[in-house]
N, CA and C of each residue as an Amber inpcrd file, in Angstrom:
protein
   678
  15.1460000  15.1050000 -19.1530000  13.7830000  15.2960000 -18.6350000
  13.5600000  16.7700000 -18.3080000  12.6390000  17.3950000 -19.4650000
  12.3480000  19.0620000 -18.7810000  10.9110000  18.9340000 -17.9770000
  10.9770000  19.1780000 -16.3480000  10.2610000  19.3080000 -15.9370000
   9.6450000  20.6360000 -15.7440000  10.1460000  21.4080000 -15.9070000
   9.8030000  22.5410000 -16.1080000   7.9920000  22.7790000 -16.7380000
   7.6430000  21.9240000 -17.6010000   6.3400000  22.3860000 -18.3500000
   5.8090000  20.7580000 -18.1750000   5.8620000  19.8770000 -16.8790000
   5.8570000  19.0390000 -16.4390000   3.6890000  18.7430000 -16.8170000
   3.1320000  18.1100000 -17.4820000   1.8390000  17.9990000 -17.5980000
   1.5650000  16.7200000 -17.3300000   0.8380000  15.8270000 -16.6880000
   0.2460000  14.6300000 -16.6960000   0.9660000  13.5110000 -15.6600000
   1.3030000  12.2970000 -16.1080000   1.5210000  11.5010000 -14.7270000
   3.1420000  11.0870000 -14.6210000   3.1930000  11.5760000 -13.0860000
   5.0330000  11.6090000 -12.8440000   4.8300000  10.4430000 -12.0000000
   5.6770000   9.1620000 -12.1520000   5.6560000   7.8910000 -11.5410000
   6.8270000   7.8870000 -10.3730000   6.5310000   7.8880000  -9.3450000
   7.6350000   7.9280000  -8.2970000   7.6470000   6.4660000  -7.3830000
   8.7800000   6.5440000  -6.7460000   8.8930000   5.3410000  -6.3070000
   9.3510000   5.9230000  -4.8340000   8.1530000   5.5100000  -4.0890000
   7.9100000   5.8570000  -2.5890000   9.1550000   5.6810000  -1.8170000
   9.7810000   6.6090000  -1.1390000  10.6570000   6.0840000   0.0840000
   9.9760000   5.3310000   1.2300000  10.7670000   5.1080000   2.2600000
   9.6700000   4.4890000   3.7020000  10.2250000   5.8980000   4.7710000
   8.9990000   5.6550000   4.9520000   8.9210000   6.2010000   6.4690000
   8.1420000   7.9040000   5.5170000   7.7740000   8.0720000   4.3330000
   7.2370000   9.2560000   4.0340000   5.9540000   8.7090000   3.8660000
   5.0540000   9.7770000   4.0410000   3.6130000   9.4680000   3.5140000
   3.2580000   9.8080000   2.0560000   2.3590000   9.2610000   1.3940000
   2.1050000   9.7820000  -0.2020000   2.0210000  11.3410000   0.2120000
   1.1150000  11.9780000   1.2370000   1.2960000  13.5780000   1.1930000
   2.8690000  13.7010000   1.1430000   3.8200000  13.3190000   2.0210000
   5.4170000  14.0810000   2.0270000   5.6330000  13.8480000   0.6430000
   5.3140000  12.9810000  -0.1410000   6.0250000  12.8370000  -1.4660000
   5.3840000  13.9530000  -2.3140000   4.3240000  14.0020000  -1.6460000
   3.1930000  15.2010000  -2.4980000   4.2300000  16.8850000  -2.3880000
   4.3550000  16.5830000  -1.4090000   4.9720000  18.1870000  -0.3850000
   6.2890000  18.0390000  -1.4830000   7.6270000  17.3110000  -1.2940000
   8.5670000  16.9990000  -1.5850000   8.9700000  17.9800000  -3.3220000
   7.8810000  16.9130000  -3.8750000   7.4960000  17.5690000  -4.8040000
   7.0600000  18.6770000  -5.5430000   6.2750000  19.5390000  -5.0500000
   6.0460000  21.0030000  -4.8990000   7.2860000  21.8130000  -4.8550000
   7.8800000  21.6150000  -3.6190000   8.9630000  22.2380000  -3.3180000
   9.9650000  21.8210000  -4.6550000   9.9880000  21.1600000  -5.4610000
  11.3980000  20.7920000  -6.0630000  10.5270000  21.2370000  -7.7210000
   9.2000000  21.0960000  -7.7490000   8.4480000  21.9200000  -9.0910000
   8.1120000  22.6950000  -9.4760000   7.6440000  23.5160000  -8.2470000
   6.8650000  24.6890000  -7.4860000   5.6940000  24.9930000  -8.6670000
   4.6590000  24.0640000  -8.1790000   4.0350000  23.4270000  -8.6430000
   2.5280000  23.2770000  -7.5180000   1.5260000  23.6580000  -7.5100000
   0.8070000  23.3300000  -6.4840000  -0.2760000  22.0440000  -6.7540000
  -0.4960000  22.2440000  -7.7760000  -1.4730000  21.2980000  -8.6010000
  -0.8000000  20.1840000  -8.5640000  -1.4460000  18.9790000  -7.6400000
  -0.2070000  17.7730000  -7.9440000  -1.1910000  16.9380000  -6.6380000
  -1.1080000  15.7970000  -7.1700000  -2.4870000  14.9280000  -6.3710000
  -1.5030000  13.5460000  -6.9950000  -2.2650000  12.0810000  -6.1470000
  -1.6510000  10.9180000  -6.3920000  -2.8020000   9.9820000  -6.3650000
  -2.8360000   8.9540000  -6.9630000  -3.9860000   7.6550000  -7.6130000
  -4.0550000   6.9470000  -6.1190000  -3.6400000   6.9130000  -5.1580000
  -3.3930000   6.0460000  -4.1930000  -2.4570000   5.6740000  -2.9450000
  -3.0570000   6.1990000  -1.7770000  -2.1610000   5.9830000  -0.5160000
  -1.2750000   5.2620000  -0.5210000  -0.3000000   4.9390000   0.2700000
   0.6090000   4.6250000   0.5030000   1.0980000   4.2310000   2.1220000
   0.6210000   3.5260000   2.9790000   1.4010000   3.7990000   4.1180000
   2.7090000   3.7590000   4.2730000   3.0720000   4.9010000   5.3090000
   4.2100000   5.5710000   5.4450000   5.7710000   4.6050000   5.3210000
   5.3300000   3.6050000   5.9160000   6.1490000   2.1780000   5.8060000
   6.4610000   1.5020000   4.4950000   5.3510000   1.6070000   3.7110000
   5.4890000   1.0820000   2.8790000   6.1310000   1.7570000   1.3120000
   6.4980000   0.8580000   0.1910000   7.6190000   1.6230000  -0.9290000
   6.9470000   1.5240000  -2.1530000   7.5940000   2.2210000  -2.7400000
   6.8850000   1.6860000  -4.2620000   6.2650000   2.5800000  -5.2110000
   5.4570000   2.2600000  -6.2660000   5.0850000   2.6630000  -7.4070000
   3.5950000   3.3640000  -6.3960000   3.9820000   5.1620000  -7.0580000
   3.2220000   6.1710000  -6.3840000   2.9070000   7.0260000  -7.5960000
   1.9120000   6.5940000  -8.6790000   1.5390000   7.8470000  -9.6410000
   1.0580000   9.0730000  -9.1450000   1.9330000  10.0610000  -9.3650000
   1.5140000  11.4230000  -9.4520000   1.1560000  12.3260000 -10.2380000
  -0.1010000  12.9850000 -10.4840000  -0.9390000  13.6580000 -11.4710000
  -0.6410000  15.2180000 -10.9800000   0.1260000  15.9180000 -12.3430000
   0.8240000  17.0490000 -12.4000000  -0.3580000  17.7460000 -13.3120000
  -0.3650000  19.1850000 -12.6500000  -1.5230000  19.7110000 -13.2090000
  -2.7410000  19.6730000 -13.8210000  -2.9400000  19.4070000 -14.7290000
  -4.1110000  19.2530000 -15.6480000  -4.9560000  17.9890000 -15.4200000
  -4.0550000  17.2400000 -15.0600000  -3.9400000  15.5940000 -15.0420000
  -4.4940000  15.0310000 -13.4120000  -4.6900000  16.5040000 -12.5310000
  -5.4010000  16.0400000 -11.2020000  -6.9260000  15.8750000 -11.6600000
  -7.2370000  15.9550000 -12.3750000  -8.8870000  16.1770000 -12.7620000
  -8.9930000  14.9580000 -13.1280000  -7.9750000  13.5950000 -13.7670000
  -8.3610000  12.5240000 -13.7990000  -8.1430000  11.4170000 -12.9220000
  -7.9360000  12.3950000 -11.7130000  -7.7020000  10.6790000 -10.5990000
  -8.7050000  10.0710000 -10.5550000  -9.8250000  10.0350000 -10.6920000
 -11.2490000   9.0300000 -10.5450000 -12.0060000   8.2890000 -11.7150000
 -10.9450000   8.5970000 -12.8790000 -11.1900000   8.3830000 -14.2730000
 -10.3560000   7.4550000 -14.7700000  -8.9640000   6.9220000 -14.0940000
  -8.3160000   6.5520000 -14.8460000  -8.2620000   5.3040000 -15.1540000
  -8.1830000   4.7160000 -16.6430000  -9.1460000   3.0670000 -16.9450000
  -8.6920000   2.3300000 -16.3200000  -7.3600000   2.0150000 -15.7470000
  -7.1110000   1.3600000 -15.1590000  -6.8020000   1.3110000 -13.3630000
  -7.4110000   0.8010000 -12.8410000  -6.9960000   1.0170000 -11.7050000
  -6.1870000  -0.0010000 -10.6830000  -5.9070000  -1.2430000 -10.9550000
  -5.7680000  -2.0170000 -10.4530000  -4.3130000  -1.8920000  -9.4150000
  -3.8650000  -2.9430000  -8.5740000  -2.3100000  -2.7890000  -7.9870000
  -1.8740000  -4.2990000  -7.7800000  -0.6960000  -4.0700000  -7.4660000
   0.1240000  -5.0270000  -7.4910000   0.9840000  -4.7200000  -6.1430000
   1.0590000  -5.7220000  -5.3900000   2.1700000  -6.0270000  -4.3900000
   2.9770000  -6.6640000  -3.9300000   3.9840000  -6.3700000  -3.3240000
   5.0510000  -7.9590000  -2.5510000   4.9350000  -7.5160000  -0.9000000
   4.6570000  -8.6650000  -0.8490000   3.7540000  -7.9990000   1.1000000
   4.6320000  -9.5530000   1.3750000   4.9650000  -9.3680000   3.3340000
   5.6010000  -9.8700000   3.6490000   4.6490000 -10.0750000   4.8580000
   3.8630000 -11.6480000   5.3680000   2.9920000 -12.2560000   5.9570000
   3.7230000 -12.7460000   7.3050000   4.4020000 -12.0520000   8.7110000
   4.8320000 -12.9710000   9.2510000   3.9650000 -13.2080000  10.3740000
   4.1060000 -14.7520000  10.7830000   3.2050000 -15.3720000  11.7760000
   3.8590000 -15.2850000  13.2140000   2.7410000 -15.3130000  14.3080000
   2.9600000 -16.0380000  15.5780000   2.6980000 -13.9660000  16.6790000
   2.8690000 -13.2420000  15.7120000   2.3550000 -12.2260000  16.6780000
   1.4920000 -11.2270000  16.0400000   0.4050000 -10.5590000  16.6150000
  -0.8430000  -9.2550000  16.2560000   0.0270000  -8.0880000  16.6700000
  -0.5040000  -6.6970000  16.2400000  -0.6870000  -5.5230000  16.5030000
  -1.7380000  -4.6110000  16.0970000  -1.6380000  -3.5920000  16.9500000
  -3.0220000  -2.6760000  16.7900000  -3.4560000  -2.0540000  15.3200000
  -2.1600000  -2.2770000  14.6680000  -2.3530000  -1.5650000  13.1720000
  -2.2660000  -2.4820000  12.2940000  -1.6860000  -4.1790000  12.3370000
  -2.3010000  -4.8230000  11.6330000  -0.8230000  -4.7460000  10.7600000
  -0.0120000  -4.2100000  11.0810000   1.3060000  -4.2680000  10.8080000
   2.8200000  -4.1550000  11.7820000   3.8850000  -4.8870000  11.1930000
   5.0130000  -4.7140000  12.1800000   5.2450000  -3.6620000  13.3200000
   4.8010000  -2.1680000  12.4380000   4.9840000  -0.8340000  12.7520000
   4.5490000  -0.2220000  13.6680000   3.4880000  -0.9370000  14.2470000
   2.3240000  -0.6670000  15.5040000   2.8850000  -1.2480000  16.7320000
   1.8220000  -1.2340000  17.8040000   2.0620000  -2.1900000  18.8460000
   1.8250000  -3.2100000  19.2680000   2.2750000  -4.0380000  19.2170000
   2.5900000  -5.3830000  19.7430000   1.7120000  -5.5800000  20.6100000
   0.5510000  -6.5120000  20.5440000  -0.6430000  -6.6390000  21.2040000
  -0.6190000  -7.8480000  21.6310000   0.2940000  -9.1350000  20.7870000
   0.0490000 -10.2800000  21.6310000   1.2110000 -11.4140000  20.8030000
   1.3410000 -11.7890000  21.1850000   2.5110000 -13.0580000  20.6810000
   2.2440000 -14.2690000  20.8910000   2.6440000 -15.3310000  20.2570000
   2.5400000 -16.6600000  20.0650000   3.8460000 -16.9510000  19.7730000
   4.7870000 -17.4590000  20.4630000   5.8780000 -17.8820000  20.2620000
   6.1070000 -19.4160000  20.0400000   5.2290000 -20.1730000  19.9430000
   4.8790000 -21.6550000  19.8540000   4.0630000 -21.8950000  18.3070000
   3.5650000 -20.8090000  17.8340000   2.9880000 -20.6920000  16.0620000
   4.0190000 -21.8540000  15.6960000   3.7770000 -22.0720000  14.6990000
   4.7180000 -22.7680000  12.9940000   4.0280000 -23.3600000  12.3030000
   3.8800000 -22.4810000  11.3700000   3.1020000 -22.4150000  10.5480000
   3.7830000 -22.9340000   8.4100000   3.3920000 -23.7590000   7.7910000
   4.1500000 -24.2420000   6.8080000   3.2960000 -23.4780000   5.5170000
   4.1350000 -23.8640000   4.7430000   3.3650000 -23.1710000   2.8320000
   2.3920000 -24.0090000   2.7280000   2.3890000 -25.5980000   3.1940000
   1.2480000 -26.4730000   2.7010000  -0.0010000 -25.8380000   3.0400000
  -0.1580000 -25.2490000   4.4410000  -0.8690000 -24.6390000   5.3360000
  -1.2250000 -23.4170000   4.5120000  -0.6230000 -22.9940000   4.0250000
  -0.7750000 -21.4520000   3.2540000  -1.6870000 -21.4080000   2.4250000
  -0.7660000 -22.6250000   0.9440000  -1.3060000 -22.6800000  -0.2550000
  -2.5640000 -23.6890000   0.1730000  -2.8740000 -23.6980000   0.6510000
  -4.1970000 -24.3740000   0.7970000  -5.5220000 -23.1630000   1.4530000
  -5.2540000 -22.4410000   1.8250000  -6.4690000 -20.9860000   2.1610000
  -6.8620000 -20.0490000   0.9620000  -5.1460000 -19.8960000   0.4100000
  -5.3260000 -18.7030000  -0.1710000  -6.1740000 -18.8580000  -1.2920000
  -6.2830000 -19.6150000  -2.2710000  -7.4960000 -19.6350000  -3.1270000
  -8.9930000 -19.1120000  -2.9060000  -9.5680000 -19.3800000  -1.3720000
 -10.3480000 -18.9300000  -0.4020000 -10.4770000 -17.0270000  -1.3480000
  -9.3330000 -16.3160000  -1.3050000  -9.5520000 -15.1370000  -0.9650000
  -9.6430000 -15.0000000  -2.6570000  -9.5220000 -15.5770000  -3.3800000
  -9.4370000 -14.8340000  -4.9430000 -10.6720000 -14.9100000  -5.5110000
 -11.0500000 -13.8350000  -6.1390000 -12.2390000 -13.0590000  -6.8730000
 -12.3780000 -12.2190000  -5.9340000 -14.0410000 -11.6160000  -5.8740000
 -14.8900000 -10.6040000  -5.7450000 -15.0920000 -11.0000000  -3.7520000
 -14.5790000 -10.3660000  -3.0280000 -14.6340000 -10.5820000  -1.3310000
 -14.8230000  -9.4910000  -0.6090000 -15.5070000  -9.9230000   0.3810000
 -15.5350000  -8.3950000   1.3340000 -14.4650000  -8.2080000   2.0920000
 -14.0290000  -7.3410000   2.4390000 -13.2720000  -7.1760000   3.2610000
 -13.4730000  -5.7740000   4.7030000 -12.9150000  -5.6070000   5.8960000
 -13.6380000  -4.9380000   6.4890000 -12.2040000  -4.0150000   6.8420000
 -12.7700000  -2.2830000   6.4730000 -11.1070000  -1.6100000   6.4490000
 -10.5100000  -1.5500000   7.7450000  -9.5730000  -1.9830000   8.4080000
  -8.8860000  -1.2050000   9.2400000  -8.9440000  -0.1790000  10.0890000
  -8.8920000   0.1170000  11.4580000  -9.2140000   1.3170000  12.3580000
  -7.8950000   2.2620000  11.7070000  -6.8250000   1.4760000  11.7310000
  -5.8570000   2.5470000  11.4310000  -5.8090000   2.6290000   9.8590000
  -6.8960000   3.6350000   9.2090000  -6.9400000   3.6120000   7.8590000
  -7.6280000   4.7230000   7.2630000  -7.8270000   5.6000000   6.4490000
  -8.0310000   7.0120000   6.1510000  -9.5800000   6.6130000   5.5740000
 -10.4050000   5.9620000   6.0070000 -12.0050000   5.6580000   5.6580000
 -12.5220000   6.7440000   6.6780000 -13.5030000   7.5530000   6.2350000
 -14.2430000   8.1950000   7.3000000 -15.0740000   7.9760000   7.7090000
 -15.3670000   7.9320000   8.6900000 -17.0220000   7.8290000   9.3790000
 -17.3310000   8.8930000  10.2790000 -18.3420000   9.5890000   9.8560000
 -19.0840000  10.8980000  10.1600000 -17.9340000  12.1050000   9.6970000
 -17.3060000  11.7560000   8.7390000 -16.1130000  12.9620000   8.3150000
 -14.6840000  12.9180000   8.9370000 -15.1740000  11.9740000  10.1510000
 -13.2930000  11.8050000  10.6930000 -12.8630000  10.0510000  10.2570000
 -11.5520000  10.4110000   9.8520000 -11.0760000   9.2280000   9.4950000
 -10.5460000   8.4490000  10.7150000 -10.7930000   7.4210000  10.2960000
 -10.9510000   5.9850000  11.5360000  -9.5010000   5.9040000  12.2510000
  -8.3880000   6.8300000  11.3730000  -7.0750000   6.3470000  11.9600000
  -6.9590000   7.6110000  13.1620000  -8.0100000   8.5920000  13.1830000
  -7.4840000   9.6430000  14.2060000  -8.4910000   9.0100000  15.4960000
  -9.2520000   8.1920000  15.3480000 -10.3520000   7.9130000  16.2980000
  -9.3100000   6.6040000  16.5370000  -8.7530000   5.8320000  16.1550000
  -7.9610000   4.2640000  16.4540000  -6.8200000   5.1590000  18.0430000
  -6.3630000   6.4640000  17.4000000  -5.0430000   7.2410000  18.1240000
  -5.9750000   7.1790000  19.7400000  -7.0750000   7.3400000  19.3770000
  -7.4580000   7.4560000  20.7070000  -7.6760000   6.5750000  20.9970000
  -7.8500000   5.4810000  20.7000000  -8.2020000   4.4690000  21.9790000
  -9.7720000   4.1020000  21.3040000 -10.3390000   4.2840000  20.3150000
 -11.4760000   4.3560000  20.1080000 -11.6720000   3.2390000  19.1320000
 -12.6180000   2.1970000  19.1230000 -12.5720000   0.8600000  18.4460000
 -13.7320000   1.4160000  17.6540000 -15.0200000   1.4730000  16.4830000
 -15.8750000   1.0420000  16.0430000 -16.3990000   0.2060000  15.0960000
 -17.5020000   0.2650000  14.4630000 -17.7260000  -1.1390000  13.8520000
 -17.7880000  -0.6690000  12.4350000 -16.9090000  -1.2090000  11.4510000
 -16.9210000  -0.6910000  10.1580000 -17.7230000  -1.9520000   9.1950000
 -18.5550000  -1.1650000   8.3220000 -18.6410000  -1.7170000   7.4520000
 -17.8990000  -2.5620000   5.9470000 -18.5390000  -3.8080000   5.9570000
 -17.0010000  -4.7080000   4.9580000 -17.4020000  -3.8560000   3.6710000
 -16.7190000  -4.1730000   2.5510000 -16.8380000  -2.8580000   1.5440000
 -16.5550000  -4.1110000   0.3180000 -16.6300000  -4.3360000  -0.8740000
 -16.1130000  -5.2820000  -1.8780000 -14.7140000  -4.5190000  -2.8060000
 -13.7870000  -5.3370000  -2.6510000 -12.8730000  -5.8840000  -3.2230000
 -12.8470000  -6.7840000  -4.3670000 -11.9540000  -6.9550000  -5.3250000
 -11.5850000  -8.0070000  -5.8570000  -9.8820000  -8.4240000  -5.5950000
  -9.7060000  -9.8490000  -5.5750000  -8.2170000 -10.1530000  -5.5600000
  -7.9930000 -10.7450000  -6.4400000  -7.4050000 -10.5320000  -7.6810000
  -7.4140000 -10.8000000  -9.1580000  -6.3650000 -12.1100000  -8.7250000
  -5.2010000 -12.2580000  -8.1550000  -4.0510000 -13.0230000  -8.1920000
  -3.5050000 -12.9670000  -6.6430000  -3.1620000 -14.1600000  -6.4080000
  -2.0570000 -13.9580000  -5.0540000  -1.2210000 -15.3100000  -5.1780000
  -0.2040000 -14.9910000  -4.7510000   0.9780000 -16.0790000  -5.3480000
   2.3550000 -16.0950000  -4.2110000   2.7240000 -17.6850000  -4.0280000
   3.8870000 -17.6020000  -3.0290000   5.0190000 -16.7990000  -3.4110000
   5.7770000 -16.3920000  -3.1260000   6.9140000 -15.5770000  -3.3470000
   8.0680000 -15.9550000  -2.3320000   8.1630000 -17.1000000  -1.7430000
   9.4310000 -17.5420000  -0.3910000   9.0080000 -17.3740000   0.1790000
   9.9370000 -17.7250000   1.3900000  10.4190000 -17.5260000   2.8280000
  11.2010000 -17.4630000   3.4280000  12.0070000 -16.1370000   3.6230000
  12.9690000 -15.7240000   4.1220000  13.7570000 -15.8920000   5.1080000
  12.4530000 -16.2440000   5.9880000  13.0970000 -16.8170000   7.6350000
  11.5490000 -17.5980000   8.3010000  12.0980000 -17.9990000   9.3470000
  10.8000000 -19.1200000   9.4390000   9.6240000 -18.0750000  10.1320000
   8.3310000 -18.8250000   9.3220000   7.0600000 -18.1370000   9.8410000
   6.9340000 -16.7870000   9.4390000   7.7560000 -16.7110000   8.0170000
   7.8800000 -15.4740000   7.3010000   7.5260000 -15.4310000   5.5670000
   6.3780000 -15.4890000   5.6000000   6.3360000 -15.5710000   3.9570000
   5.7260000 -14.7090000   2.8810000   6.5100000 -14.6020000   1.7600000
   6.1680000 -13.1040000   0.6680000   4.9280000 -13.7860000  -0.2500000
   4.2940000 -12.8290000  -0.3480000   3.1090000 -12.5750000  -0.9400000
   2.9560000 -11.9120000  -2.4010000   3.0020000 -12.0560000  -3.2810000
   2.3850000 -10.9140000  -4.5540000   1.1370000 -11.1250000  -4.7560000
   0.7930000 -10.4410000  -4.4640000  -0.7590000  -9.6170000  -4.6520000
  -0.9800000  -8.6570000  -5.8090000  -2.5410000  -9.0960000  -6.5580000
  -2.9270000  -8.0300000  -7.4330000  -4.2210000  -7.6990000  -7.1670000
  -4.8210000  -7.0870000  -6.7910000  -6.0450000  -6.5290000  -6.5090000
  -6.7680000  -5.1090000  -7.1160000  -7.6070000  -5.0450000  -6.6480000
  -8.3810000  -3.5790000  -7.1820000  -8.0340000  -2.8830000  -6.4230000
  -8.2880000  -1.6660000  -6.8480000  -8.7930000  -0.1320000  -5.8640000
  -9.1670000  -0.6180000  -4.5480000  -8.8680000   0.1060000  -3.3340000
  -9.0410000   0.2340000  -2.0570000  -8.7360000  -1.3070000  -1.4910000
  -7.8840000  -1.8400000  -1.7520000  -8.0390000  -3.1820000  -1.3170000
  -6.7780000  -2.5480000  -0.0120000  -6.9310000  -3.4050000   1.2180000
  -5.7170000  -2.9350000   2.1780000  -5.0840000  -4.3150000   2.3920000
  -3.9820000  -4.2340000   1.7790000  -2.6650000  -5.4790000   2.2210000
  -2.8160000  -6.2510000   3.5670000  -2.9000000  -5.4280000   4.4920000
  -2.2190000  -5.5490000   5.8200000  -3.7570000  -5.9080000   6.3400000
  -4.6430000  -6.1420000   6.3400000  -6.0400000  -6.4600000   6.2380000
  -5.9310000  -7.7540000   5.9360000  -5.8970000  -7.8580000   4.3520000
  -5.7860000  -9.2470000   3.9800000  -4.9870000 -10.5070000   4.4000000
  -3.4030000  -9.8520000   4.4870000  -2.8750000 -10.9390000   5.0920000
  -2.8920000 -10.9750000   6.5800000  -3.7950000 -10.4300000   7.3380000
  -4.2760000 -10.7820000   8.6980000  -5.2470000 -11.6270000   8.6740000
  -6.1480000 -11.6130000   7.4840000  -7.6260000 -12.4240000   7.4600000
  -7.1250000 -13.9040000   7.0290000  -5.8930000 -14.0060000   6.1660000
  -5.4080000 -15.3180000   5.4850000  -4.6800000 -16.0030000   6.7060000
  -4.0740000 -15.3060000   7.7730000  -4.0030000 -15.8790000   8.7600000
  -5.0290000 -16.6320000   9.6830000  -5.9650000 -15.7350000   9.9530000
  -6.6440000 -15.7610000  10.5200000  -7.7440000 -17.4080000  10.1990000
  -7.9500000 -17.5110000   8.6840000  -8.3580000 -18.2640000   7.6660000
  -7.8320000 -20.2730000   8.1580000  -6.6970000 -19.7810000   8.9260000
  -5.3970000 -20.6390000   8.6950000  -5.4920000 -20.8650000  10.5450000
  -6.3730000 -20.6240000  11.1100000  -6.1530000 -20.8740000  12.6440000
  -5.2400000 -20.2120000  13.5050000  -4.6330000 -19.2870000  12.7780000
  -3.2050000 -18.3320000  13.1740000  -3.2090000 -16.8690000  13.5720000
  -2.5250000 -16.6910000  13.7090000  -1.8540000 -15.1150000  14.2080000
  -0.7810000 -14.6100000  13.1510000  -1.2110000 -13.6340000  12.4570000
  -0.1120000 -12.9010000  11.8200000  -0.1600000 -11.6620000  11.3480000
   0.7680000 -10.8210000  11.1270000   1.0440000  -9.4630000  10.4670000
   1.7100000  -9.0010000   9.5640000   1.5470000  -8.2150000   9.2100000
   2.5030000  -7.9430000   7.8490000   3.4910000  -7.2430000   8.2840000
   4.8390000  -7.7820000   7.9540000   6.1410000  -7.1960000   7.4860000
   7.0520000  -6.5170000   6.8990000   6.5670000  -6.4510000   5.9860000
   6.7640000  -5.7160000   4.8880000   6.0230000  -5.3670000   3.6200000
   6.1900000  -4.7110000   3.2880000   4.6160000  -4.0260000   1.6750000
   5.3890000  -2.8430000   1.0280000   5.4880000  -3.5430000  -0.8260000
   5.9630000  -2.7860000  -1.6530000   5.1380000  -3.0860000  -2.5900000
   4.4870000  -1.7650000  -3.3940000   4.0090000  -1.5050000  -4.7890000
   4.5190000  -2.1160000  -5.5740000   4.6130000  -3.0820000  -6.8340000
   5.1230000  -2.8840000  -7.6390000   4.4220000  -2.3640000  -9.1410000
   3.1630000  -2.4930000  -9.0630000   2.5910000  -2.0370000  -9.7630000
   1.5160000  -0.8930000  -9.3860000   1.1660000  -0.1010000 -10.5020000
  -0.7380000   1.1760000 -10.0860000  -0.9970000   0.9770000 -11.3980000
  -1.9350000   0.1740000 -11.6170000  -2.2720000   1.1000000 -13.3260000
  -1.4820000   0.2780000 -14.2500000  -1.0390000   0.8930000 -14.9990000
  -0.1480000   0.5810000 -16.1730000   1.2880000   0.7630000 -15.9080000
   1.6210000   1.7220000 -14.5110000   3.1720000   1.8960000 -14.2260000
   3.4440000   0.6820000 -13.2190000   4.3970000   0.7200000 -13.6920000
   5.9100000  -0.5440000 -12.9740000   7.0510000   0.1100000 -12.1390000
   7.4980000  -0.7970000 -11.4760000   8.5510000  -0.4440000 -10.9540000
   9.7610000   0.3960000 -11.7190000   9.9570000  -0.3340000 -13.0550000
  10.6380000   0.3900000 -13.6950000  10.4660000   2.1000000 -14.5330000
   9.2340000   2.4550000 -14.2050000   9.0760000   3.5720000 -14.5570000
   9.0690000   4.5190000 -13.7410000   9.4950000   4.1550000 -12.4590000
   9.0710000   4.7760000 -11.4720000  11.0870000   5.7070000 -10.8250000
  10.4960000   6.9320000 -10.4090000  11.8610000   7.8510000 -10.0020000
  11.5690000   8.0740000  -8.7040000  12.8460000   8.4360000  -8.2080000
  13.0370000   8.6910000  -6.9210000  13.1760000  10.2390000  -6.7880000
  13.3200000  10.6470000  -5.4740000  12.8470000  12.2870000  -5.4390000
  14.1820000  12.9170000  -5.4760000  15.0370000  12.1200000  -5.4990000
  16.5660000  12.4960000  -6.2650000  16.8680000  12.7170000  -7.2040000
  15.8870000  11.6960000  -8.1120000  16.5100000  12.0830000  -9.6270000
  15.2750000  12.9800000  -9.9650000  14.7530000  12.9480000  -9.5240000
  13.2930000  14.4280000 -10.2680000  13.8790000  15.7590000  -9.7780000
  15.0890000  15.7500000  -8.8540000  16.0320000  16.9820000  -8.3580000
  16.8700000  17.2980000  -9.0020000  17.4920000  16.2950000  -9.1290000
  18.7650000  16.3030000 -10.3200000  18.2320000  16.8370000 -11.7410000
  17.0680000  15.7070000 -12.2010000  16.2890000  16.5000000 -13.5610000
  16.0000000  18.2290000 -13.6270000  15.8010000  18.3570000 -12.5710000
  15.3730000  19.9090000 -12.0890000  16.3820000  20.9900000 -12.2250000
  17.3920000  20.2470000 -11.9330000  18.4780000  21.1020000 -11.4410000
  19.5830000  21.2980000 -12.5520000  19.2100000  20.1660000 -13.8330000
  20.1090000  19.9990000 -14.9390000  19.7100000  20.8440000 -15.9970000
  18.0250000  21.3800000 -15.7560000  17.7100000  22.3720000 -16.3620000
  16.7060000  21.6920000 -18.1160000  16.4680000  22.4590000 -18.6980000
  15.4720000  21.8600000 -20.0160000  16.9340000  21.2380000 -20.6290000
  17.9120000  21.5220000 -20.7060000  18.6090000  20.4040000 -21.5400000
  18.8640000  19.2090000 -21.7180000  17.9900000  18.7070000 -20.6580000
  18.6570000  17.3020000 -19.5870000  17.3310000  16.2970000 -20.3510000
């Protein structure tokens, strides 16, 4: 791989705990490279398939035919938090929940096609130019408008441990995981949050096309022969 004369889309596969910017940053530093933009956030928690548009190729993030995603999100019941994921704070518990798949597969149909959905305080939407997640830091609640979605597919995937169950999801552009499987709870008479959330698909890239910021170092470092 000569990255060196690197043009068009580099498929990476998100660590946790970085944001799509650190992978953005990461990158630079290891291309030196400034031109370099990505199809789609990532929260910091979450892993996975992160297309990155290398030079020329930033001019088509809003163009590209396909946009769709794919996920494995992890739904667990019986407690909320402020962010609507594990990662936040713990706002309230139900330790008496139990909740079954019969219970499940019986909502989720509810959510497939064309749905509104309403984004998240902790989420990079702006209103009046500041994004909702620096106004959530404060303490600040407001009322967002629901926005349309589509949810092309959603499908059981187990259960790992009780009141814990995986999700694959395929949806459009701007759809938020951790949103949805709060509302399918919610749908269901319940309390729940998400656990876990991995990409496996953006677009046309897969998991399997996707590199880690190790081997785009190593490629780097092995020089145009590699």
């Amino acid at each position: 791989m000569n990255l060196d004369t690197v043009q068009g889309v580099l498929c990476m596969n998100k660590p946790t705990e970085f944001t799509s910017f650190d992978v953005i940053g990461k990158l630079r530093g290891i291309l030196h490279m400034r031109r370099l933009g990505h199809t789609g956030t990532l929260d910091p928690m979450a892993t996975g398939v992160l297309p990155v548009l290398v030079g020329k190729a930033t001019r088509a993030c809003d163009i590209l035919p396909d946009q769709t995603k794919s996920y494995r999100a992890a739904l667990q019941f019986g407690w909320e938090t402020d962010t609507e994921d594990v990662w936040g704070i713990r706002t309230a518990a139900y330790p008496e929940m139990h909740v079954t798949k019969e219970m499940l597969d019986e909502v989720i149909p509810r959510f497939l096609g064309e749905i509104q959905q309403i984004p998240p305080m902790y989420s990079a939407v702006k209103l009046n130019g500041q994004p909702l997640y620096k106004l959530a830091r404060e303490g600040v609640t407001v009322e967002r408008k629901a926005r349309p979605i589509e949810i092309l597919d959603i499908r059981y995937g187990g259960s790992p441990v009780e009141n814990e169950y995986v999700l694959t999801v395929r949806c459009s552009k701007g759809t938020y995981i951790r949103t949805l499987l709060e509302d399918i709870a919610a749908a269901m008479g319940q309390k729940g949050t998400m656990s876990a959330l991995r990409r496996t698909t953006a677009g046309v890239y897969t998991e399997a096309d996707a590199h880690t910021l190790e081997e785009i170092q190593a490629a780097k470092d092995a020089g145009p022969e590699a």
